[in-house]
SERO-4910 file (N, C-alpha, C, O; in steps of 0.05 Angstrom, whole numbers):
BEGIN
 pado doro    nc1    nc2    nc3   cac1   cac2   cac3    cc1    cc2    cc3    oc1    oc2    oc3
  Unk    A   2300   2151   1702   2292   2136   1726   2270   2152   1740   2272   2176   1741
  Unk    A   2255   2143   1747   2229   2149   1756   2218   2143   1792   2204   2124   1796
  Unk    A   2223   2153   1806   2213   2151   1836   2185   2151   1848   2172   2171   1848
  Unk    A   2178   2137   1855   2144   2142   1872   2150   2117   1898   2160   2094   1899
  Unk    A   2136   2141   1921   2139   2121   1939   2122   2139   1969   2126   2161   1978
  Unk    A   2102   2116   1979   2067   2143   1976   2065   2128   2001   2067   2103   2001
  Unk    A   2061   2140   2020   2050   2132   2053   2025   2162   2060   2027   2186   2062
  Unk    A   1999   2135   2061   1975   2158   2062   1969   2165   2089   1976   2150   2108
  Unk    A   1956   2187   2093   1961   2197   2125   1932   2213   2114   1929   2226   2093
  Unk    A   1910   2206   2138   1887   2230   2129   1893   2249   2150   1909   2242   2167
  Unk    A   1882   2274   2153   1894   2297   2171   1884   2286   2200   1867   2268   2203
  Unk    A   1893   2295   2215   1889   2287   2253   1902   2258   2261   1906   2250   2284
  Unk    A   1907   2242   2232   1907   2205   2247   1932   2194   2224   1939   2199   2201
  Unk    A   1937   2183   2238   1957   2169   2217   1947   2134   2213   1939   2118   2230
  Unk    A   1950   2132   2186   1940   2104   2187   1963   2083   2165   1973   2091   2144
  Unk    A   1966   2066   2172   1989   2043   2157   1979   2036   2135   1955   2034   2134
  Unk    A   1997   2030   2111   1985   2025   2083   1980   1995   2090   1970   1986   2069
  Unk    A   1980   1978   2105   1975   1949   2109   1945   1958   2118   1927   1943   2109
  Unk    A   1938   1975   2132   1904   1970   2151   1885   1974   2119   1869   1960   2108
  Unk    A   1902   2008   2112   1880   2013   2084   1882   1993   2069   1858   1993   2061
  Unk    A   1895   1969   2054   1886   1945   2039   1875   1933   2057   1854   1931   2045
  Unk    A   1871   1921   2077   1855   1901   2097   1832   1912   2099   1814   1896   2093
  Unk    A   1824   1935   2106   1798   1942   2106   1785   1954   2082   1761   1960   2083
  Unk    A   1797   1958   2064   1786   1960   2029   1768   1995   2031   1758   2007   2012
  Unk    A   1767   2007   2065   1763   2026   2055   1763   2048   2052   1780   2059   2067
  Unk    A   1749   2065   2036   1749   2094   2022   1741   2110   2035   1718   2112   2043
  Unk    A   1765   2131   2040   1757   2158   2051   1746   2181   2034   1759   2188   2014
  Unk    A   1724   2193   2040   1718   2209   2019   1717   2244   2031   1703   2262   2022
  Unk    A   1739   2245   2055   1757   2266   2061   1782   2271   2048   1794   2253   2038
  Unk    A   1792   2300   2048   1820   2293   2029   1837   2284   2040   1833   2292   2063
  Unk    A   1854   2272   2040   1876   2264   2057   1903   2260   2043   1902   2248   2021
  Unk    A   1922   2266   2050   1951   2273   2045   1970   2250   2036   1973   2234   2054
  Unk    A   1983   2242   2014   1991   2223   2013   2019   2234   2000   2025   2246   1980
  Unk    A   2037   2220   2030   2065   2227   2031   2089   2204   2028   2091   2181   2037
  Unk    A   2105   2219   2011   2129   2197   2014   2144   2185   2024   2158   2167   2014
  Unk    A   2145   2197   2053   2171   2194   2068   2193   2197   2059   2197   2196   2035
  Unk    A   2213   2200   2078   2241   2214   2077   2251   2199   2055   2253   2175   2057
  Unk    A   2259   2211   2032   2275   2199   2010   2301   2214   2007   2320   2199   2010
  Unk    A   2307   2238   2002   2334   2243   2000   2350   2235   1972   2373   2226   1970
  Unk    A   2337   2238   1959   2351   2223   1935   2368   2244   1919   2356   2265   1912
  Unk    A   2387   2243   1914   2415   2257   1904   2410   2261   1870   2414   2242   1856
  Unk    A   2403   2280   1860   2408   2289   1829   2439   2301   1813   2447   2324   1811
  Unk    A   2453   2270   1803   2475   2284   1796   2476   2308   1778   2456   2319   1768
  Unk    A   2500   2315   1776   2505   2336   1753   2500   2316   1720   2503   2292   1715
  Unk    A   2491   2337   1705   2488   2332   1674   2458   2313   1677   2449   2305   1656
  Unk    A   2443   2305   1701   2424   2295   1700   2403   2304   1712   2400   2325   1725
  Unk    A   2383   2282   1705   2352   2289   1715   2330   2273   1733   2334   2249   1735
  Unk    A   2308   2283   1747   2300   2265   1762   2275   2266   1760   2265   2288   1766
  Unk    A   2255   2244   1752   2233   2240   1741   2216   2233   1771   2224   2211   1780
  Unk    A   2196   2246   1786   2166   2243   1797   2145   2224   1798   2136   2222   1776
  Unk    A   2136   2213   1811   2117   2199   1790   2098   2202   1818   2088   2182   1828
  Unk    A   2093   2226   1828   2076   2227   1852   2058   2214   1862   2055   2214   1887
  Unk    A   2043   2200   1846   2020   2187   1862   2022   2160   1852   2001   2148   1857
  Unk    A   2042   2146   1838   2034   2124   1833   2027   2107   1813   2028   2083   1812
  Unk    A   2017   2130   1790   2001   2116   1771   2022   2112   1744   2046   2110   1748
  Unk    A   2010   2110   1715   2022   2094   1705   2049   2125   1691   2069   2119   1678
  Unk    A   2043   2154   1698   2053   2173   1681   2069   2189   1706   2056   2190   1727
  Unk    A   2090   2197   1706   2110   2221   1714   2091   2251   1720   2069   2259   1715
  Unk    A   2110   2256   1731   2086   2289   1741   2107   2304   1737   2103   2320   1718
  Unk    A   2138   2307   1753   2150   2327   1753   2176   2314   1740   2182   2290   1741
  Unk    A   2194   2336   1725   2221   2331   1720   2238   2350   1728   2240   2370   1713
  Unk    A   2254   2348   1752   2271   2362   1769   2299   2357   1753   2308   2335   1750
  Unk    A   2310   2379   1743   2337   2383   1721   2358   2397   1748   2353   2413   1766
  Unk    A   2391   2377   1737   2412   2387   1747   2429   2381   1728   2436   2358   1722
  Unk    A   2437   2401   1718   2450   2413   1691   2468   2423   1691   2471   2431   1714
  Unk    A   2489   2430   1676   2517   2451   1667   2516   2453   1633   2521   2439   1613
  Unk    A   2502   2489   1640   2505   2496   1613   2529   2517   1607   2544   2521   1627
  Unk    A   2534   2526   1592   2559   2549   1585   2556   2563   1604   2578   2568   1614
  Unk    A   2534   2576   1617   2530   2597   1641   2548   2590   1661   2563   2606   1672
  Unk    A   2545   2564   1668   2544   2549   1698   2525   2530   1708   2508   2525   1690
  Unk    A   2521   2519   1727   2506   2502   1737   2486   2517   1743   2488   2540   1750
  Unk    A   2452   2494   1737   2433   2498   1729   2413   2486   1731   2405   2473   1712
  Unk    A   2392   2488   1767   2372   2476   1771   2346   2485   1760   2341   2507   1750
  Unk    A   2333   2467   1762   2305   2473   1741   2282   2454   1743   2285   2429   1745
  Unk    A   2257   2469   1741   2237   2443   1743   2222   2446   1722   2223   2465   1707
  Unk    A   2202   2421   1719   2180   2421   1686   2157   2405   1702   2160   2383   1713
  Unk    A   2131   2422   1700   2108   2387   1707   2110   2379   1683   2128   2388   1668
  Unk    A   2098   2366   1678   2100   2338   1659   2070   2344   1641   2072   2348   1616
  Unk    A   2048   2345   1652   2030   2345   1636   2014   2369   1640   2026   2388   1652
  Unk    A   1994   2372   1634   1975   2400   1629   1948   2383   1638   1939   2361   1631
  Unk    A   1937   2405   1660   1944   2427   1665   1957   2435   1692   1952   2453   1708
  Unk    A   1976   2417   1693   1984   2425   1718   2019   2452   1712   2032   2457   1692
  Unk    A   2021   2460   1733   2036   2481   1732   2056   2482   1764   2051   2469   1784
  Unk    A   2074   2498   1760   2087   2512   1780   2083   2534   1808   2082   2558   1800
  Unk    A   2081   2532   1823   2084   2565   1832   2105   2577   1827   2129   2572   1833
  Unk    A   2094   2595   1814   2127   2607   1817   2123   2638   1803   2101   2649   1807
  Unk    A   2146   2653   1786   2137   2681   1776   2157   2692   1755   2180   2685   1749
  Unk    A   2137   2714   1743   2162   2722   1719   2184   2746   1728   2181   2758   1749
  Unk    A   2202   2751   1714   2220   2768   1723   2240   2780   1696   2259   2768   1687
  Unk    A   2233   2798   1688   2246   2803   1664   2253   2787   1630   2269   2791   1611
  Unk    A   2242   2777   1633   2226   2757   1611   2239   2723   1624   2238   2703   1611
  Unk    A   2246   2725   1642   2250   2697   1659   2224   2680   1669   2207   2697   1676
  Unk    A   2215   2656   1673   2211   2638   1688   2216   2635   1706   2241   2636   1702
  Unk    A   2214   2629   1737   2230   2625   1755   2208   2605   1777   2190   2619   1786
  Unk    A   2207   2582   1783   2201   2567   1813   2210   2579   1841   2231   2581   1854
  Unk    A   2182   2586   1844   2186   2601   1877   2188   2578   1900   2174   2559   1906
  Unk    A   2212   2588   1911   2218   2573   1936   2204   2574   1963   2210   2594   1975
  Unk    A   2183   2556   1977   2161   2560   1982   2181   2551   2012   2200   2536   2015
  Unk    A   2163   2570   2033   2170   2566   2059   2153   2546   2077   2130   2544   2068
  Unk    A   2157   2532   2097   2130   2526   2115   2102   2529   2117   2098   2550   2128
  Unk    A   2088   2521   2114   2062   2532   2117   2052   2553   2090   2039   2572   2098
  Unk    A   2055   2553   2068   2055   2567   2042   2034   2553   2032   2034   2529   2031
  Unk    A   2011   2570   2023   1985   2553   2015   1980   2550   1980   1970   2566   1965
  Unk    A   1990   2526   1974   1990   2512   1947   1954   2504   1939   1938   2490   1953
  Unk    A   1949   2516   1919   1924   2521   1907   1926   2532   1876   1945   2536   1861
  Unk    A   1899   2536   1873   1893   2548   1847   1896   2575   1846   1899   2585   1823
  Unk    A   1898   2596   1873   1908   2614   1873   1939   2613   1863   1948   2628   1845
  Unk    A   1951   2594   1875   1977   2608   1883   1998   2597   1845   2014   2610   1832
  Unk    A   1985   2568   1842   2003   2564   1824   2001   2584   1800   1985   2603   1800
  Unk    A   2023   2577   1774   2023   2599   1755   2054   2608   1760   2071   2604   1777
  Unk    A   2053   2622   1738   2049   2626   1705   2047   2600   1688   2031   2592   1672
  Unk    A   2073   2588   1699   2081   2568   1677   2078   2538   1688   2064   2533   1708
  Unk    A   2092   2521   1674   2088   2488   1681   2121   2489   1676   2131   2467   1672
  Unk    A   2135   2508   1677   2161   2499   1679   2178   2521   1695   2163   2540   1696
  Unk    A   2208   2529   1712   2206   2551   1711   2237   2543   1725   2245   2520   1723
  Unk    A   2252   2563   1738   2289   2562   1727   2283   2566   1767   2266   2578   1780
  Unk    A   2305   2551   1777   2305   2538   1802   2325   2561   1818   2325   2573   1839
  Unk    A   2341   2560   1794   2383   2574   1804   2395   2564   1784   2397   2541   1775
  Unk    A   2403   2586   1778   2428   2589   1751   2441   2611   1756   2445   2630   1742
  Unk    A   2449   2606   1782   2477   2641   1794   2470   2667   1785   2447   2676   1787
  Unk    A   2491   2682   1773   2484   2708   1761   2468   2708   1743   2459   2730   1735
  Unk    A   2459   2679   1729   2451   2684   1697   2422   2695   1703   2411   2714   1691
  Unk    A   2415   2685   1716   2383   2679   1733   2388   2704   1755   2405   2697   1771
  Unk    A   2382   2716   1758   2389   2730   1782   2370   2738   1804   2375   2751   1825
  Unk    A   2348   2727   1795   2326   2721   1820   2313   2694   1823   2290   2687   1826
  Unk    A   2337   2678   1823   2326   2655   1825   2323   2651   1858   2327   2669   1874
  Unk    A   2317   2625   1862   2303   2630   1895   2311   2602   1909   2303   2593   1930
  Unk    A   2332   2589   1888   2341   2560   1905   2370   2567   1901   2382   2545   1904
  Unk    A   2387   2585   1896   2417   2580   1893   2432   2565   1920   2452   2551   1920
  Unk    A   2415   2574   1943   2429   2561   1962   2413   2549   1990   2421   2553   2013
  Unk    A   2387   2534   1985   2370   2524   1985   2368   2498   2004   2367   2474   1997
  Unk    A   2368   2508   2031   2358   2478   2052   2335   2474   2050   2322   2495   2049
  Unk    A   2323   2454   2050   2290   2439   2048   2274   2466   2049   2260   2474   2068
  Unk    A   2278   2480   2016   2258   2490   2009   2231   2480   2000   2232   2457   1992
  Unk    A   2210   2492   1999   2191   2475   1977   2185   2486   1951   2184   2510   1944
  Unk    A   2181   2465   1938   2171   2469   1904   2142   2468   1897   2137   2449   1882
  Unk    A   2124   2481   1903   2096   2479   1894   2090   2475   1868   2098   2489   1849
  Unk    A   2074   2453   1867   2060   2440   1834   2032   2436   1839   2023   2431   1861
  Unk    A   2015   2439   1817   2001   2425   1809   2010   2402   1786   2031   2402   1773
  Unk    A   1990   2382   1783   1991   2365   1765   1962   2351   1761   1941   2354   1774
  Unk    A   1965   2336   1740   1937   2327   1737   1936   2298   1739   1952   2288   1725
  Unk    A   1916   2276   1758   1908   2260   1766   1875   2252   1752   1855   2256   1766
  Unk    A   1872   2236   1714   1862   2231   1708   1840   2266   1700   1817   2272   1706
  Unk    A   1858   2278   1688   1861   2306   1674   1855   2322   1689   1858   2345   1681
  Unk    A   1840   2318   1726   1837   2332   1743   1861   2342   1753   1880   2326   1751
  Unk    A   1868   2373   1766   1882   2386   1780   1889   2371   1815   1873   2370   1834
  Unk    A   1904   2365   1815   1914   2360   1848   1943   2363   1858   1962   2351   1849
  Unk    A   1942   2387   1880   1963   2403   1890   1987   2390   1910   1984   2372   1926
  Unk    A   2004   2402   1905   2032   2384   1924   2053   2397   1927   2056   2418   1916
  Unk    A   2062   2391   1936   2096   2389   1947   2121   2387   1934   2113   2384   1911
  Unk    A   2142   2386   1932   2170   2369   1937   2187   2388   1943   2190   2409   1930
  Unk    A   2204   2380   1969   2216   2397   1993   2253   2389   1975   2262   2366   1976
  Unk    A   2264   2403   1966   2294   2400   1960   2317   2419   1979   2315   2439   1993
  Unk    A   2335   2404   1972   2357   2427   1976   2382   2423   1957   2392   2402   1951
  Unk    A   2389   2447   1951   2403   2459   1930   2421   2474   1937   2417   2492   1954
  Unk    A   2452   2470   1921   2472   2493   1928   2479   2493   1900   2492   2475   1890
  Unk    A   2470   2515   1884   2482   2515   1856   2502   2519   1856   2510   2507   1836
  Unk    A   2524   2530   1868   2555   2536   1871   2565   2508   1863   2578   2501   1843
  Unk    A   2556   2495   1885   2570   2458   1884   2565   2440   1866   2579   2421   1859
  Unk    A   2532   2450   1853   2525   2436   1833   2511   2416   1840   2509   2398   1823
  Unk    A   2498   2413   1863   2482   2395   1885   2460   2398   1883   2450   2420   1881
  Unk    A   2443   2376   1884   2405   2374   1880   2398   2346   1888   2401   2325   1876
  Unk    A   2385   2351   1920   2382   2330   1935   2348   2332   1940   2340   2352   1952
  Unk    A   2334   2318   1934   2303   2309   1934   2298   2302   1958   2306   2279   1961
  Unk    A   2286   2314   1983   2278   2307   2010   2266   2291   2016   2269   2272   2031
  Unk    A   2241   2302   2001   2204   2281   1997   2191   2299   1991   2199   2322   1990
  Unk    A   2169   2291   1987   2143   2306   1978   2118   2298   1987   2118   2280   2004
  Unk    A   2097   2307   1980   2069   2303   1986   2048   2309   1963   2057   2315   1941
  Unk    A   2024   2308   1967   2004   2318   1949   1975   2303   1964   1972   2284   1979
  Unk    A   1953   2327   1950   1922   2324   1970   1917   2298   1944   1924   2301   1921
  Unk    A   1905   2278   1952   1888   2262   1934   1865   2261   1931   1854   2241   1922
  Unk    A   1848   2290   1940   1830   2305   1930   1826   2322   1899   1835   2345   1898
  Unk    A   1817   2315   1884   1827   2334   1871   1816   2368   1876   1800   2373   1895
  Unk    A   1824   2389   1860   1816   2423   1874   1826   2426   1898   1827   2448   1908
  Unk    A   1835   2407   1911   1832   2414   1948   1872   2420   1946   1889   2403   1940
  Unk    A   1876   2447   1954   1904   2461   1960   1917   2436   1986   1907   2417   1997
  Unk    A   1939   2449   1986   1957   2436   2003   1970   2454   2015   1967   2475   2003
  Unk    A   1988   2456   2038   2005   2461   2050   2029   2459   2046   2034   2436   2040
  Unk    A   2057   2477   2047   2068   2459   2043   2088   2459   2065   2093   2476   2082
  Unk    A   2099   2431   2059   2099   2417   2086   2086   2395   2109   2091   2383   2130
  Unk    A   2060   2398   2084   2043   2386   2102   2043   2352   2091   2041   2342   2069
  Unk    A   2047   2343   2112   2048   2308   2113   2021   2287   2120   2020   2263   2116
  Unk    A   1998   2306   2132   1982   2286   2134   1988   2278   2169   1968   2272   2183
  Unk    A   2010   2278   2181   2022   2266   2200   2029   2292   2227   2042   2313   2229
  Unk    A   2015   2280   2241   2017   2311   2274   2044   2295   2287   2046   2273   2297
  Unk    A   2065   2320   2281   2089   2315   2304   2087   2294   2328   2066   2292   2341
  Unk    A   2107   2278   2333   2094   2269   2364   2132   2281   2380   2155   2277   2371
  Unk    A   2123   2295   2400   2149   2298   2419   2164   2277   2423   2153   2256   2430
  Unk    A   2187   2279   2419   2198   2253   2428   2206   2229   2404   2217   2207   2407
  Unk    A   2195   2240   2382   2196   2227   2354   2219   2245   2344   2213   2266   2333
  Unk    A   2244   2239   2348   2262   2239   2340   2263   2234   2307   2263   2254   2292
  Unk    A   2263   2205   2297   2270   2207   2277   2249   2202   2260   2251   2188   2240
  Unk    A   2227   2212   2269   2205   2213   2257   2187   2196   2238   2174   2201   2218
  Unk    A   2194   2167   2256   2177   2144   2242   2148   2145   2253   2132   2130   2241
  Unk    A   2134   2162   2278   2110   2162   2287   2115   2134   2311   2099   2116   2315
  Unk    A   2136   2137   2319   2136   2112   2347   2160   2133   2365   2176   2149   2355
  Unk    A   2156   2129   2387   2174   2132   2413   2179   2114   2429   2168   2104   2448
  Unk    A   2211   2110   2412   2225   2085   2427   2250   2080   2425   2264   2098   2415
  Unk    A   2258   2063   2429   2289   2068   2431   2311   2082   2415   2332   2094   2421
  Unk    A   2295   2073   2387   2311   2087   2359   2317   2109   2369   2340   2117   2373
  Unk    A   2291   2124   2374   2299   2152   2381   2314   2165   2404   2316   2189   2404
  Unk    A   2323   2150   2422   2341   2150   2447   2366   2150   2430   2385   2163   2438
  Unk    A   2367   2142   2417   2398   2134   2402   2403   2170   2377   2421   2186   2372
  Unk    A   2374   2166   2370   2383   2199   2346   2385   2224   2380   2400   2243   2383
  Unk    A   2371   2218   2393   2374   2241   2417   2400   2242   2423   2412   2264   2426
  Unk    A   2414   2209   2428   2444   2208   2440   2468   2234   2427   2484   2251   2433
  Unk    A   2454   2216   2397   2482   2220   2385   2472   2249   2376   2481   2252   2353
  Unk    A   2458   2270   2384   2460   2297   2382   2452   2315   2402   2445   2338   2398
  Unk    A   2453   2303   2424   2449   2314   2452   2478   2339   2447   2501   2336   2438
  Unk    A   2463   2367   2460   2488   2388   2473   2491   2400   2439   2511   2414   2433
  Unk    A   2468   2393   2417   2469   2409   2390   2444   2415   2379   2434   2437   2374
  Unk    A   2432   2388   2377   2406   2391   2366   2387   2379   2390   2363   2381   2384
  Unk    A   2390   2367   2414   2377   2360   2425   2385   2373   2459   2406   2384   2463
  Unk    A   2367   2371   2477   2384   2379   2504   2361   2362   2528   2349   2342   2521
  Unk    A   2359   2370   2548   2349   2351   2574   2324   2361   2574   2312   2346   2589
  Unk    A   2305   2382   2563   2276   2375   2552   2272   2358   2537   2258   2339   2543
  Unk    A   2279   2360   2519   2284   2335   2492   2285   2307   2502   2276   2286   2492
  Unk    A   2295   2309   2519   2293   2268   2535   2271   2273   2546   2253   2258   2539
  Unk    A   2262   2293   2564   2240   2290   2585   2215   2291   2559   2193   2284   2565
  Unk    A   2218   2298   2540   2197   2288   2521   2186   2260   2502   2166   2251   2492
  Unk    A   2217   2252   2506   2217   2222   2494   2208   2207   2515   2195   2187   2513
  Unk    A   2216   2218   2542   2206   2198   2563   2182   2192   2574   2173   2172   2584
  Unk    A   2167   2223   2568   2140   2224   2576   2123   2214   2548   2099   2215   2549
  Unk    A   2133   2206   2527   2118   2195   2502   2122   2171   2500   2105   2158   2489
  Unk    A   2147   2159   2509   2155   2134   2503   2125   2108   2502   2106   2108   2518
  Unk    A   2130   2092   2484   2118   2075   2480   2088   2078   2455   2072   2061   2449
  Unk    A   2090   2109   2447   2072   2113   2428   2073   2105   2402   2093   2107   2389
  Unk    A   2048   2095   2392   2056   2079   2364   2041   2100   2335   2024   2117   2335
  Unk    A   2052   2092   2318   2038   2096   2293   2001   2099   2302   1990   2078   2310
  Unk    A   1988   2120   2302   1955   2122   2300   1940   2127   2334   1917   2133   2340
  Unk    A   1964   2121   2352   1954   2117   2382   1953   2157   2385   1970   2173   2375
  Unk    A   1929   2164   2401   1938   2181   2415   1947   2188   2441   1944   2211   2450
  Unk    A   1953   2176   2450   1969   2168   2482   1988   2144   2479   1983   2126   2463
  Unk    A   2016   2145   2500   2030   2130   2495   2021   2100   2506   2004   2099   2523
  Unk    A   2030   2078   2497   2030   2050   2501   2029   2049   2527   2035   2071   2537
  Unk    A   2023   2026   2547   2031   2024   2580   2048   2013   2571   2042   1992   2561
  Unk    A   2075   2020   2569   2101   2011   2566   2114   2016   2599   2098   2021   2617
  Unk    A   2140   2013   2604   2157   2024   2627   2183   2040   2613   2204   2033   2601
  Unk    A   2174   2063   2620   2199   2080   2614   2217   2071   2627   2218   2063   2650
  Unk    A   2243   2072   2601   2275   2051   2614   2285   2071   2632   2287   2095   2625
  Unk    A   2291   2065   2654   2310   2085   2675   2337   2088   2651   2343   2076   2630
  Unk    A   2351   2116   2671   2375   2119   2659   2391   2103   2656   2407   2103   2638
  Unk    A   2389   2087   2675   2411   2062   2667   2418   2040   2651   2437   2024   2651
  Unk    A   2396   2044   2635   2387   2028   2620   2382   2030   2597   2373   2013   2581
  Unk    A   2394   2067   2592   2382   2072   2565   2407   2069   2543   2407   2073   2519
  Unk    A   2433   2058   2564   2460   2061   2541   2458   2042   2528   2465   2043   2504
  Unk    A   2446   2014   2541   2431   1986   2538   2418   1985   2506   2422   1971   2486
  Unk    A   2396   2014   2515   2374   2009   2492   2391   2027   2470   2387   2021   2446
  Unk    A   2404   2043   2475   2417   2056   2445   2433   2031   2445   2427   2022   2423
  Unk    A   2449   2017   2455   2466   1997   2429   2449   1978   2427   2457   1965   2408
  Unk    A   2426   1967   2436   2407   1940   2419   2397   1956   2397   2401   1948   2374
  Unk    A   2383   1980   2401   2381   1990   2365   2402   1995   2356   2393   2003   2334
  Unk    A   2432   1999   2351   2445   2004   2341   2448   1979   2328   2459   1977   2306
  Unk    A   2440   1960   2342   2449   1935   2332   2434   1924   2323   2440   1900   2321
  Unk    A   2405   1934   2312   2386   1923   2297   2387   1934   2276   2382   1922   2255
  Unk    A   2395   1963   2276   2397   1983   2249   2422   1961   2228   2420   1954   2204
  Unk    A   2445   1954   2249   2475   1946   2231   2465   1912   2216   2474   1905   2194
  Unk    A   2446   1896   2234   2433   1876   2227   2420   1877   2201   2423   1862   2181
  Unk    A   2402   1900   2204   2383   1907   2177   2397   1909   2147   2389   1897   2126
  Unk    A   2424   1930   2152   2439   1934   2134   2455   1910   2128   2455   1902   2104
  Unk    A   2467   1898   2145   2472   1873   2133   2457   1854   2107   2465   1848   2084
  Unk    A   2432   1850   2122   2414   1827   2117   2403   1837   2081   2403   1822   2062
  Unk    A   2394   1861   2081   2394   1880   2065   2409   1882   2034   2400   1888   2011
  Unk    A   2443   1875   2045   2462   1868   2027   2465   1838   2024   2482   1827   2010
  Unk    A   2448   1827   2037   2456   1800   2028   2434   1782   2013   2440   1760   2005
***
């Protein structure tokens, strides 16, 4: 099974895949083309096929395995010349687990186009055994040209777990990436990070207020509210008074349970 799924963002602006077919045109800046939140689950004894940008061939094959050792993450690009970042270690292979802001290029990738994720003691410098939204730096090739990317996982080899976050890549070709980088500038108050401030996000604030969220955190949704996908200032909307906001968390709650419905049917 094979995944691609590509929302283009050029750096400073965010723009909707409906405007770029309507207006037919071509940026000849690089610009970042991201997947959005996927999350996709790699059972045990299986594998999970890439297909980054779209076209008709696979780029990466992300392995979750049980061999005699133990359980056994692992990545491969797919074609040449694209490769890994990553490094050797006693005649090992190994995919370096790339932090925030880690600059993916022609410097950085290498040795290999394949390389060992976490395999416990067997591996003993491996760099995902226990792995929240690390990143995996690749190259791959886009019509035999080099173009650099992403894919953010997390991994608990103990459990035997390999969960696919999302990814990115420059559709420049030569031009490095970031990783991490989406193409897309934070907006405060973007909770759940669709690039709007609005009720949705009143509701992800609710339900983690006093953990992940606290009373800056509203005063940021409030002072953003009404910003859309590409705007740089918020909408003339009317920020909902407090009274009003228990209102707006259950009408989205009740558009989210609508969706899922409609969805299954």
């Amino acid at each position: 099974m094979k995944a691609s799924v590509l929302l283009k963002h050029s750096r400073g602006a965010a723009y909707t895949m409906a405007a770029a077919a309507a207006t037919g045109a071509i940026d000849a800046q690089a610009e970042v083309i991201y997947s959005g939140p996927q999350d996709i689950a790699i059972g045990q004894f299986a594998s999970q096929e890439l297909n980054l940008d779209g076209d008709a061939y696979n780029d990466i094959l992300l392995k979750n395995y049980i061999f005699d050792g133990g359980n056994y993450q692992g990545a491969t690009v797919d074609f040449a010349p694209g490769q890994l970042v990553g490094f050797s270690a006693n005649g090992i292979v190994y995919a370096s687990a790339l932090s925030p802001g880690s600059v993916i290029d022609g410097t950085t990738v290498g040795p290999s186009f394949y390389g060992s994720m976490a395999y416990g003691a067997n591996n003993p410098n491996g760099e995902f055994d226990n792995a929240v939204g690390a990143f995996l730096g690749l190259s791959f090739p886009i019509n035999a040209t080099n173009h650099y990317g992403w894919v953010r996982v997390t991994i608990d080899n103990a459990a035997g777990t390999f969960v696919i976050n999302d990814w990115a890549y420059e559709d420049q070709q030569g031009v490095g990436i970031q990783a991490g980088d989406t193409g897309v500038q934070p907006i405060l108050g973007d909770f759940n990070d669709d690039q709007r401030v609005d009720g949705a996000d009143f509701l992800e604030w609710q339900r983690g207020v006093g953990t992940l969220y606290n009373a800056a955190d509203l005063a940021d949704w409030q002072a953003n509210f009404g910003t859309l996908p590409g705007s740089a200032a918020p909408a003339a909307h009317t920020v909902p008074e407090p009274g009003t906001l228990g209102l707006l968390a259950a009408g989205a709650a009740g558009v989210s349970l609508l969706r899922r419905r409609r969805s299954k049917s």
